[in-house]
C-alpha positions as CSV (number, residue, x, y, z in Angstrom):
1,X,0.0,0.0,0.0
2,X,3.1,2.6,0.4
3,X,3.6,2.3,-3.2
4,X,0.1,3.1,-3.7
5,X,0.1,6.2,-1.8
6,X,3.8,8.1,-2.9
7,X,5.7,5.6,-5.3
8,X,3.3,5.9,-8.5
9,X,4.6,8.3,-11.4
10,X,0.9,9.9,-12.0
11,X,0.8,12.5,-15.2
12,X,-1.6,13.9,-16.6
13,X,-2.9,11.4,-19.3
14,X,-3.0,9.8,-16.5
15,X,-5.2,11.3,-14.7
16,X,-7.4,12.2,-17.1
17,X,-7.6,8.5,-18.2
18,X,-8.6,8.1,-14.3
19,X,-11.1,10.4,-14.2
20,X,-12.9,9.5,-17.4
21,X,-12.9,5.2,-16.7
22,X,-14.0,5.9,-12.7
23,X,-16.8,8.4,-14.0
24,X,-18.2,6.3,-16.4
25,X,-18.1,3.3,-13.9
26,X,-19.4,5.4,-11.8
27,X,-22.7,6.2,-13.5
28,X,-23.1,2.6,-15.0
29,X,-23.4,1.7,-11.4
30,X,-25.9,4.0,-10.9
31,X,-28.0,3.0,-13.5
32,X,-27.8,-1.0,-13.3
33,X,-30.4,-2.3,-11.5
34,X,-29.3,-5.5,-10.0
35,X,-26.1,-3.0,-8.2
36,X,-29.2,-0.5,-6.4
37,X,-28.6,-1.2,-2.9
38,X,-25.6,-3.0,-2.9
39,X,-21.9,-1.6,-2.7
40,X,-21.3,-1.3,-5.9
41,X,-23.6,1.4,-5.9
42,X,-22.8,3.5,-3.0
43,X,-19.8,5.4,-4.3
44,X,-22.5,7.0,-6.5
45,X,-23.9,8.2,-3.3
46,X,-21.6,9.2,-0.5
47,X,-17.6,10.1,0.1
48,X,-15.5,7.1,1.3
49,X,-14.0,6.1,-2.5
50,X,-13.9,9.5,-3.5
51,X,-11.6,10.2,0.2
52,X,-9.5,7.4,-1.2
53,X,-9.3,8.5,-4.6
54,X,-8.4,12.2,-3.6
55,X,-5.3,10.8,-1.2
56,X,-4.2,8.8,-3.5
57,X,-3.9,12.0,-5.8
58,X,-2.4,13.8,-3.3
59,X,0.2,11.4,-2.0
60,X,1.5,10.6,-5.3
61,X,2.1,14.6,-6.8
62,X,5.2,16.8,-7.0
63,X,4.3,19.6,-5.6
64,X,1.1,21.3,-3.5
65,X,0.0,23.2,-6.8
66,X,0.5,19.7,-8.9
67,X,-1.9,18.4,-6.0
68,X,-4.3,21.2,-5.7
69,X,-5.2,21.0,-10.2
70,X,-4.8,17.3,-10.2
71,X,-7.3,16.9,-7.6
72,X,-9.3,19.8,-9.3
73,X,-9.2,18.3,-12.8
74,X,-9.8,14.7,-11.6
75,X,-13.3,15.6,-10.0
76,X,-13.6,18.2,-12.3
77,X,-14.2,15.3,-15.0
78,X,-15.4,12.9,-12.8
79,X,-18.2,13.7,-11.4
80,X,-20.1,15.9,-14.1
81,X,-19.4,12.5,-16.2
82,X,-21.5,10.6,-13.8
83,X,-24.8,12.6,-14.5
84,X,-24.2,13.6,-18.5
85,X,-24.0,10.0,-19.3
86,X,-26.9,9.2,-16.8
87,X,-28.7,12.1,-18.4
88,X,-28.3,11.0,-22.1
89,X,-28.8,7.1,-21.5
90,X,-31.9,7.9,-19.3
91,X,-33.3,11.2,-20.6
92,X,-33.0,12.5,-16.9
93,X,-32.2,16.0,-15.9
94,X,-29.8,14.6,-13.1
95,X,-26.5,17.0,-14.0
96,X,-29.0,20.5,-13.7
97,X,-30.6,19.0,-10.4
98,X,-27.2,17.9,-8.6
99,X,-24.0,18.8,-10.4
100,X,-24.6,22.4,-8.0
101,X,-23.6,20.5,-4.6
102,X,-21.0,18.6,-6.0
103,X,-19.4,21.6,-8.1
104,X,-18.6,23.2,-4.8
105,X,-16.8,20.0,-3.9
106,X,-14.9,19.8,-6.7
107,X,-13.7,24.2,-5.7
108,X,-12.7,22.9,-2.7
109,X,-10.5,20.5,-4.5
110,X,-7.9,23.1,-4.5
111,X,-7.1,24.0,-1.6
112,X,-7.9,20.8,0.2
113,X,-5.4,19.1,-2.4
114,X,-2.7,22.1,-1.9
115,X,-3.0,21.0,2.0
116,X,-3.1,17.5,1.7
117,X,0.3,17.7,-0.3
118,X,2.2,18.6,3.3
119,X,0.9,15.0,4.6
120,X,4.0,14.2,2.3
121,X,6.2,16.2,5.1
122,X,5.9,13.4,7.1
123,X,5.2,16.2,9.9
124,X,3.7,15.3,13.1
125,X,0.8,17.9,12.4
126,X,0.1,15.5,9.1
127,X,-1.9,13.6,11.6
128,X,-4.2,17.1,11.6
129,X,-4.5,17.0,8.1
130,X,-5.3,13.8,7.6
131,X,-8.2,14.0,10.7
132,X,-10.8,15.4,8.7
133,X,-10.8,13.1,6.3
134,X,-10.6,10.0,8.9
135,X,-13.5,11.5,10.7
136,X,-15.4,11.8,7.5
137,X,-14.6,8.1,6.5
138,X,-15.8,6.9,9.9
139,X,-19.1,8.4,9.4
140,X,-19.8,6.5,5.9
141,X,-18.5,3.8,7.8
142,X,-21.1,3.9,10.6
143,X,-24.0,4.9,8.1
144,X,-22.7,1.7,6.3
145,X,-22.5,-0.9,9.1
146,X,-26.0,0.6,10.1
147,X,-27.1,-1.0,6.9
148,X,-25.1,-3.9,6.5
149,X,-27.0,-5.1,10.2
150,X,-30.3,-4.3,8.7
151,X,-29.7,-6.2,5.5
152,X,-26.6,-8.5,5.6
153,X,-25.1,-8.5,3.4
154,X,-25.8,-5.5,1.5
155,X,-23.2,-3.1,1.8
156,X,-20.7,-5.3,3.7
157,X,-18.1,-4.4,1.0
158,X,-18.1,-1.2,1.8
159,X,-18.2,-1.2,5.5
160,X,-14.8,-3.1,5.1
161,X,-14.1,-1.0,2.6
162,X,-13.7,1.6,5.3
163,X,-12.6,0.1,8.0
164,X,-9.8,-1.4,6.2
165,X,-8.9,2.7,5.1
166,X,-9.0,3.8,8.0
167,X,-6.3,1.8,9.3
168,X,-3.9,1.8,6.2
169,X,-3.9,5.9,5.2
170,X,-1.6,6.6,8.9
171,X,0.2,2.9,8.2
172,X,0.7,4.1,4.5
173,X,1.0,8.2,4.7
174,X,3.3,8.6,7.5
175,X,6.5,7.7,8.8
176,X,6.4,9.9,12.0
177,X,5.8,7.6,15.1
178,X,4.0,10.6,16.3
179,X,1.5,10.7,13.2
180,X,1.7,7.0,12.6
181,X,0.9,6.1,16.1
182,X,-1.8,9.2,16.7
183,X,-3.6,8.2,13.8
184,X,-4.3,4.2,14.5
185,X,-5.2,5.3,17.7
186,X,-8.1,7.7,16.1
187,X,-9.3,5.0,13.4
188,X,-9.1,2.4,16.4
189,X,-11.1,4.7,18.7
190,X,-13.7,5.8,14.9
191,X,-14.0,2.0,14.6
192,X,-14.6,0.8,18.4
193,X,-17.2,3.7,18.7
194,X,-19.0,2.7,15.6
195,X,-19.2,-0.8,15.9
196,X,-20.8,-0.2,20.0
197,X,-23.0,2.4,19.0
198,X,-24.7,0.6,15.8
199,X,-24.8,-2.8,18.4
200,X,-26.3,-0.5,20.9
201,X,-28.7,1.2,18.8
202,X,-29.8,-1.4,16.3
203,X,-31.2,-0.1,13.0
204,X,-34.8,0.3,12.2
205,X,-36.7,1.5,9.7
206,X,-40.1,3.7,10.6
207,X,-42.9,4.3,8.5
208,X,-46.5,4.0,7.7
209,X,-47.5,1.2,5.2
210,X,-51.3,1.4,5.3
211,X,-54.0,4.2,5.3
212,X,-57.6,3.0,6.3
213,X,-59.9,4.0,3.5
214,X,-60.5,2.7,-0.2
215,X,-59.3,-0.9,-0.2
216,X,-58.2,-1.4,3.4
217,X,-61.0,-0.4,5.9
218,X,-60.3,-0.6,9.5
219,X,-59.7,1.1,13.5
220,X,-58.5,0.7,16.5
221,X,-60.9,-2.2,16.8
222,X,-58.5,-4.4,14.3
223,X,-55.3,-6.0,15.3
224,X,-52.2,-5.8,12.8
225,X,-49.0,-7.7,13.2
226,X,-46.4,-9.6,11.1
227,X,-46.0,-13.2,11.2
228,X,-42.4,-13.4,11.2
229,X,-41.7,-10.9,14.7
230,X,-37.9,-10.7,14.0
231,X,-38.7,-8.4,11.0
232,X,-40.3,-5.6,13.4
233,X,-43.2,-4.8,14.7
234,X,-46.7,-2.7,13.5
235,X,-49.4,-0.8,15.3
236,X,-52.6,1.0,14.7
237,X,-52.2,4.8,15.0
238,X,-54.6,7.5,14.8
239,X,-53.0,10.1,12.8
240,X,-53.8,14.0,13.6
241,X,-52.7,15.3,10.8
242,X,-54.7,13.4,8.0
243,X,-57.6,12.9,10.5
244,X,-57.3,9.3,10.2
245,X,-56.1,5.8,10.7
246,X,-52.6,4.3,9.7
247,X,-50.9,1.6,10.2
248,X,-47.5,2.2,11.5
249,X,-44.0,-0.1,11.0
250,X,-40.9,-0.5,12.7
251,X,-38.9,-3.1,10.6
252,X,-35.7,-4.1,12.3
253,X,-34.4,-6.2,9.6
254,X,-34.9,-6.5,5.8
255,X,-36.4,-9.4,4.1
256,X,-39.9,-11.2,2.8
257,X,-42.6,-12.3,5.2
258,X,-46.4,-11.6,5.9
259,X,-49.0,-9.3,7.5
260,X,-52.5,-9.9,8.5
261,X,-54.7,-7.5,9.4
262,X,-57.6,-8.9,11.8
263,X,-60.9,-7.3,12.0
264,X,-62.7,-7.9,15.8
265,X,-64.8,-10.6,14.3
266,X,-62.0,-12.5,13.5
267,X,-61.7,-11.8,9.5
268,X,-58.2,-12.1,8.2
269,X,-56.7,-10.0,5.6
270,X,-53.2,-11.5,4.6
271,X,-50.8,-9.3,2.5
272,X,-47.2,-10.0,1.2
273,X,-44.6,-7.8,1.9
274,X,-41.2,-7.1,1.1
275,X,-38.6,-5.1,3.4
276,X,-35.9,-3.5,2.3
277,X,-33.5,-0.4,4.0
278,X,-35.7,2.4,3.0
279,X,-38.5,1.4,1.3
280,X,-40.7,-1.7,1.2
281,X,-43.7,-3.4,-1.1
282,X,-47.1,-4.8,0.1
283,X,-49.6,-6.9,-2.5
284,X,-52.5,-8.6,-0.9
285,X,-52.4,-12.5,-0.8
286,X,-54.8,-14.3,-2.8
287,X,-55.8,-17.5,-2.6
């Protein structure tokens, strides 16, 4: 991995090369359907390959300006790639709706890339440098693991992804005992913290499935529950704001089971449903 980060001659055909194959990748990823929700798809989404892309820039330029337009140039083709070719395969309007937030990302490519360049001091104050960008890793990484419980094993890739980063950019970057040393203590500390806090807090997903009126009629009268328990639980709620009855989910785990909503005379209605991280599916279950 040292050779990765500081022994690799990168030029500028090079990096455009880079930039052009990881943005198209990128947006084929977000347009096949059998990657949605898997971690092929999540660089499309959040930071923790783009981190690792961006220190590997860094760590392997000639100079803080060579850093600061590398990194400039490399997003700067990278990421409007991902939504013009989503746009002209897809007829979607993705690049006018989103290119804005990521555009500012890619303006403060420059002088987080001239800053990053002084990791290459081998400084003990690299370790403050390099902080940011572990703290920002550790959060994908929590967000991640959050999901990979919820659904194993969807996204398990890129938990280890970053967990495995977060131990080899101090190894890797610096020299300095004081650096080395200060940042496996952080990443140890990021990793122990997220791994007790998503046991602690397990991950659920709230929301209402059903409305009472049109198809579905029912009160406070019927009982509602699934028929596999270790997918969550659900509840009758009045809701204030539509004036009206819901039925409310907690799913603790994705996955396919049933539901049966029981009228006070006894009359079952079974439905199919289909859980998933953020969003699920319900069809009625015929005979």
């Amino acid at each position: 991995m040292k050779k990765i980060f500081g022994e690799i001659n990168l030029t500028w055909p090079k990096i455009i090369i880079m930039a052009i194959v990881i943005g198209t990748y990128t947006a084929i990823m977000a347009m096949l359907p059998i990657a949605k929700d898997t971690s092929f798809h999540d660089l499309t989404v959040t930071f923790e390959v783009w981190i690792f892309l961006g220190i590997f820039i860094i760590m392997n330029s000639k100079s803080a300006k060579d850093s600061a337009l590398k990194c400039f140039i490399f997003f700067l083709i990278s990421q409007p790639l991902v939504y013009l070719i989503q746009d002209i395969v897809n007829g979607s309007i993705l690049f006018k709706t989103y290119y804005k937030y990521w555009f500012m990302w890619t303006i403060g490519c420059l002088p987080m890339g001239f800053i990053g360049y002084y990791m290459k001091k081998d400084k003990w104050w690299g370790l403050f440098i390099l902080a940011p960008m572990l703290l920002l890793t550790g959060e994908e990484c929590a967000k991640y693991l959050s999901d990979t419980i919820f659904s194993f094993p969807r996204h398990l890739l890129t938990t280890i992804f970053c967990i495995c980063v977060l131990i080899i950019y101090p190894l890797s970057i610096f020299k300095n005992k004081f650096a080395k040393i200060g940042g496996l203590i952080t990443s140890g500390i990021l990793i122990v913290l997220i791994a007790i806090l998503c046991i602690m807090n397990p991950p659920t997903y709230s929301t209402d499935i059903l409305v009472n009126g049109g198809k579905y009629n029912f009160d406070d009268s019927y009982n509602v529950y699934l028929v596999d328990k270790k997918y969550g639980d659900l509840s009758i709620r009045y809701e204030e704001a539509i004036e009206d009855w819901i039925i409310h989910a907690e799913f603790k785990k994705s996955g396919k089971t049933e539901f049966v909503l029981e009228s006070s005379n006894g009359i079952k209605t079974i439905f199919d449903i289909t859980i998933r991280r953020n969003t699920y599916n319900i069809k009625k279950k015929t005979n």
